[in-house]
C-alpha positions as CSV (number, residue, x, y, z in Angstrom):
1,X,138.7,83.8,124.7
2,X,138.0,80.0,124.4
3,X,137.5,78.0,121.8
4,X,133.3,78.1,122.4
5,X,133.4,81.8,123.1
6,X,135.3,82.7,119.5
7,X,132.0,79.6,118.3
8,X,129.4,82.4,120.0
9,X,131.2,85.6,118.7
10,X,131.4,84.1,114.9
11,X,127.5,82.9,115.2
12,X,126.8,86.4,116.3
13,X,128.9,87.6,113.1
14,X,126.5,85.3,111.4
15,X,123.4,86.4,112.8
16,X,124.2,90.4,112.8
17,X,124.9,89.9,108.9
18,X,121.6,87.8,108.1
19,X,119.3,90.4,110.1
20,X,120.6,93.0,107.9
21,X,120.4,91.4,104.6
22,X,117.0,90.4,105.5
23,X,116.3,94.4,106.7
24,X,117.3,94.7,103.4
25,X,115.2,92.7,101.8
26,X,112.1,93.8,103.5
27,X,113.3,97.6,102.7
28,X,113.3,96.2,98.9
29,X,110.2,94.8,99.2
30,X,108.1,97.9,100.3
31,X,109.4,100.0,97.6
32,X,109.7,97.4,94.9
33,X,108.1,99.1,92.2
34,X,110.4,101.6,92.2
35,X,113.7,98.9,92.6
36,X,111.5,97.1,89.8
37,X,111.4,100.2,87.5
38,X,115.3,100.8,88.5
39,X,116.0,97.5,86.8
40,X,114.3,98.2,84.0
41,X,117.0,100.7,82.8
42,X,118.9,98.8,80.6
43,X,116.2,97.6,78.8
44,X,114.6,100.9,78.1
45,X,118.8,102.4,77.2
46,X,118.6,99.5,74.8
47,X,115.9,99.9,72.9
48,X,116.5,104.0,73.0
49,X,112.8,104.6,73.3
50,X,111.5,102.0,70.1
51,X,109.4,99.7,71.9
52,X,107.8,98.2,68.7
53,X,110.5,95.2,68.8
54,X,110.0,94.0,72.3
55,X,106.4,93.2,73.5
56,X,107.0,94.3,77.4
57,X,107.8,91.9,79.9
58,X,105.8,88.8,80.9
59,X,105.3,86.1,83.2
60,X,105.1,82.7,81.3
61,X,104.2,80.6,85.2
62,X,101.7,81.5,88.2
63,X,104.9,81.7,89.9
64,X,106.5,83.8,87.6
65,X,105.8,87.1,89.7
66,X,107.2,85.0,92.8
67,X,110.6,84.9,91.4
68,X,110.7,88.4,89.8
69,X,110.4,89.6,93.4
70,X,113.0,87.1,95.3
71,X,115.6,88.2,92.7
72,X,115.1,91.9,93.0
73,X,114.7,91.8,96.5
74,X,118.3,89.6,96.9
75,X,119.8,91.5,95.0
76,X,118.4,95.1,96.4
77,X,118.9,93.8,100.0
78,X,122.6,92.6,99.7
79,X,123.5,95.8,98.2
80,X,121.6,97.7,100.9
81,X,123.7,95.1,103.5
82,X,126.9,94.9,102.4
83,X,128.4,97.6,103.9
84,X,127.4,96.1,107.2
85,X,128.0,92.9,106.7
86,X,131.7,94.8,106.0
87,X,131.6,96.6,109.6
88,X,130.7,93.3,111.6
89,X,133.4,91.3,110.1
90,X,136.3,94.0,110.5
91,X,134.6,94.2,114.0
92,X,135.2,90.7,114.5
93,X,138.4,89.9,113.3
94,X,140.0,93.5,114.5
95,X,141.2,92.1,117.8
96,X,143.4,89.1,116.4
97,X,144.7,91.7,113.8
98,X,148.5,93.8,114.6
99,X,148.8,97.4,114.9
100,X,149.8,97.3,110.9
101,X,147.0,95.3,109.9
102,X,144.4,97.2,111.3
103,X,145.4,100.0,110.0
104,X,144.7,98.5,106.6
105,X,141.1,97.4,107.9
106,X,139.6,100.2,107.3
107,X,141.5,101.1,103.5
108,X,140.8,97.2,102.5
109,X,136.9,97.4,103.5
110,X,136.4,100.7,101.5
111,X,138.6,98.8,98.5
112,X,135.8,96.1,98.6
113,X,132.9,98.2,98.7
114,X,134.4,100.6,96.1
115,X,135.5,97.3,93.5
116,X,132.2,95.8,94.0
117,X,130.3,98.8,93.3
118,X,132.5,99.8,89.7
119,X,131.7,96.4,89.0
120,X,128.1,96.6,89.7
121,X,127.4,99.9,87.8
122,X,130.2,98.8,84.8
123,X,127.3,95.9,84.5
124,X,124.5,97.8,84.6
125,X,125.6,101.0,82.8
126,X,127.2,99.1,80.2
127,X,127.4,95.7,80.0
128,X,123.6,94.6,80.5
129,X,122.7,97.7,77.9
130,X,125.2,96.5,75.3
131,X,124.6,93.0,75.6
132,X,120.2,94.2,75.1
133,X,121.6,95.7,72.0
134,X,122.8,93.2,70.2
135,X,120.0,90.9,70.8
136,X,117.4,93.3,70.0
137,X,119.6,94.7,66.7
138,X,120.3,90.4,65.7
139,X,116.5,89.7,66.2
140,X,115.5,92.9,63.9
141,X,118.0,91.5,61.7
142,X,116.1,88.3,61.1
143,X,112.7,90.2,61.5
144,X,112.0,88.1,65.1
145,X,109.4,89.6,67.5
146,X,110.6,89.5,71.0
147,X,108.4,88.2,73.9
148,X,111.1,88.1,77.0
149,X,110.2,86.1,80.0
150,X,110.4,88.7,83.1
151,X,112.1,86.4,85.8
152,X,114.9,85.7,82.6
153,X,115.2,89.2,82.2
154,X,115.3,90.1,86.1
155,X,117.9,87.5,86.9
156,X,120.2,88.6,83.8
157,X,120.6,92.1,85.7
158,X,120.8,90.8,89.3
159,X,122.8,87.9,88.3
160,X,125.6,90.1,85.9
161,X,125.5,93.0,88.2
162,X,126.4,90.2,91.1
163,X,128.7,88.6,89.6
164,X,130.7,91.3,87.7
165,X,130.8,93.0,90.8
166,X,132.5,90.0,92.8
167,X,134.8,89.3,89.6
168,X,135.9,92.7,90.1
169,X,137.1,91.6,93.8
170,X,139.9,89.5,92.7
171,X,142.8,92.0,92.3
172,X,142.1,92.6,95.9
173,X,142.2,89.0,96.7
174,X,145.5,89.2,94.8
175,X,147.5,91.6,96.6
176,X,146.3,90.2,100.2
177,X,148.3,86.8,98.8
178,X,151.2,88.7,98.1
179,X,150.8,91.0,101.3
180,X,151.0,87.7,102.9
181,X,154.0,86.1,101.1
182,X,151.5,83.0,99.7
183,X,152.2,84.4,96.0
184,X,154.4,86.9,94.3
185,X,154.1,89.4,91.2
186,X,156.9,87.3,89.6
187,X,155.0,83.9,90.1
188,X,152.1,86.3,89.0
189,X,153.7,87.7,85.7
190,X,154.6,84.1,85.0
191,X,151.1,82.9,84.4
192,X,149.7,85.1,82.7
193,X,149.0,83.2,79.8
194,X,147.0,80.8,82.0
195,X,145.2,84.0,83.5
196,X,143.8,85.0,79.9
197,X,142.0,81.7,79.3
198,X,140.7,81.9,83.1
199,X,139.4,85.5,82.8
200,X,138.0,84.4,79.4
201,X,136.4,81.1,81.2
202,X,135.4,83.5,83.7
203,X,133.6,85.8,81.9
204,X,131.7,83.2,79.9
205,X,130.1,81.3,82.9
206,X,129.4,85.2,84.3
207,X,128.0,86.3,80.5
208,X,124.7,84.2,79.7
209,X,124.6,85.7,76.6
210,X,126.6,83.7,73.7
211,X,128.0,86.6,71.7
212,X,131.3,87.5,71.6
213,X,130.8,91.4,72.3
214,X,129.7,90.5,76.2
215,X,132.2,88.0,76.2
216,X,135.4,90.4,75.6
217,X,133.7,93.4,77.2
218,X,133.9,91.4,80.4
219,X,137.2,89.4,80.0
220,X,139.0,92.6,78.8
221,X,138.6,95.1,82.4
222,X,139.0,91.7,84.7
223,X,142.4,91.2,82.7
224,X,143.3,95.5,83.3
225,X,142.5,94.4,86.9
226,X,145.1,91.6,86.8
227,X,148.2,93.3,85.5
228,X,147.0,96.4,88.0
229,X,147.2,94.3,91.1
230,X,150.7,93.0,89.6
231,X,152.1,96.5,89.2
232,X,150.7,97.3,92.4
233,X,152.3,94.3,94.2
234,X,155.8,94.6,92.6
235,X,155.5,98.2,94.3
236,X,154.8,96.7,97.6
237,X,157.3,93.8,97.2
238,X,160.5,96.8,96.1
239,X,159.7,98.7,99.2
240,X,159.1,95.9,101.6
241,X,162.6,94.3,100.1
242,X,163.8,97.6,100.3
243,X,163.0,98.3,103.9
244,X,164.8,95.2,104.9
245,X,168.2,95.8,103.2
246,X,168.2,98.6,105.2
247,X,167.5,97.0,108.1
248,X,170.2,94.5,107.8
249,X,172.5,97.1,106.9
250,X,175.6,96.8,108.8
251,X,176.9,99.6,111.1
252,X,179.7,101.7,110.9
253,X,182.6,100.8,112.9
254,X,183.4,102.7,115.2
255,X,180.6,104.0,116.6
256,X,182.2,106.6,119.0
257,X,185.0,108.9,117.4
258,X,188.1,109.1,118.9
């Protein structure tokens, strides 16, 4: 293929993966009551069915419903995508790929839709509903009556449940650096210092929240993730240095008996 023709194939990628996150999106928004409702989990786990704290959800702009419903559709519609999106882009870049790296196409695509989704649900089963908690328990603390904003509360769960889930990519990312020789589990176990104060970075600007409960429920998996994508690279590193010392292994001489 020329140079234009890979241009065409890759704005066909492009194309194929913005039709279905918009399918998506238009899927979300016939049913969005009930993707509405689905959101509203975590709230109602929070306050464990005493809703004399929290005066329901509100729109504070004529906008306001606008946004509610751009958020849960983007979020509804990339979830409803990405597994497609996944299929077009192995689809596009299997035929510059060797027989050993395709067969790790298929393994590396379910990885990514399998860390993205225990990221997702670790956000939205537990991370959103604890984080609810100790608002709502902090404001009954100090006798507050709480009047939440609905597009604040929307984009807290679309925005954590986003952005957990991609955090929880980065092992992955990890081991394809060392799969390619770029970086190794030494260099790895060297900084990881350096890696606590980014995951703790990282899970602040992912966190809106300010207390330190969200904070270290977040940093503390992303950092389990790190050392497992070390332990798991050091495996990969022993064999492949393995395989190659024997390899290079020198033959006995002679090769024929007497």
């Amino acid at each position: 293929m020329t140079f234009f023709e890979h241009l065409e194939a890759f704005r066909g990628l492009i194309l194929r993966c913005l039709s279905s996150f918009l399918l998506g999106c238009i899927v979300v928004g016939c049913f969005f009551p009930f993707f509405a409702d689905l959101l509203n989990w975590p709230l109602r786990h929070a306050l464990n069915g005493d809703n004399s704290l929290v005066q329901g959800l509100v729109t504070t702009s004529p906008m306001g419903i606008f946004s509610v419903l751009m958020q849960v559709c983007f979020l509804g519609g990339l979830a409803i995508a990405l597994p497609f999106m996944l299929y077009f882009t192995a689809k596009f870049i299997s035929p510059g790929l060797r027989k050993n790296e395709i067969k790790l196409l298929l393994p590396g695509c379910l990885c990514v839709l399998g860390l993205f989704a225990i990221g997702a649900a670790f956000s939205y089963f537990y991370i959103i509903p604890a984080t609810l908690s100790v608002s709502i328990s902090l404001n009954k603390v100090f006798g507050f009556q709480l009047i939440w904003s609905a597009p604040m509360y929307y984009g807290l769960v679309v925005w954590m449940t986003i952005g957990i889930g991609l955090c929880f990519e980065f092992p992955l990312v990890l081991l394809v650096l060392m799969y390619l020789g770029i970086i190794s589990s030494t260099k790895l176990k060297k900084i990881r210092k350096h890696m606590v104060v980014a995951v703790l970075i990282a899970a602040g600007l992912i966190t809106p929240s300010s207390d330190p409960f969200s904070l270290f429920a977040v940093a503390a998996p992303l950092y389990i993730l790190y050392e497992l994508a070390i332990f798991i690279g050091a495996r990969y590193e022993a064999r492949k240095t393995k395989e190659h010392q024997s390899e290079n292994q020198e033959l006995p001489w002679p090769l024929v008996k007497e």
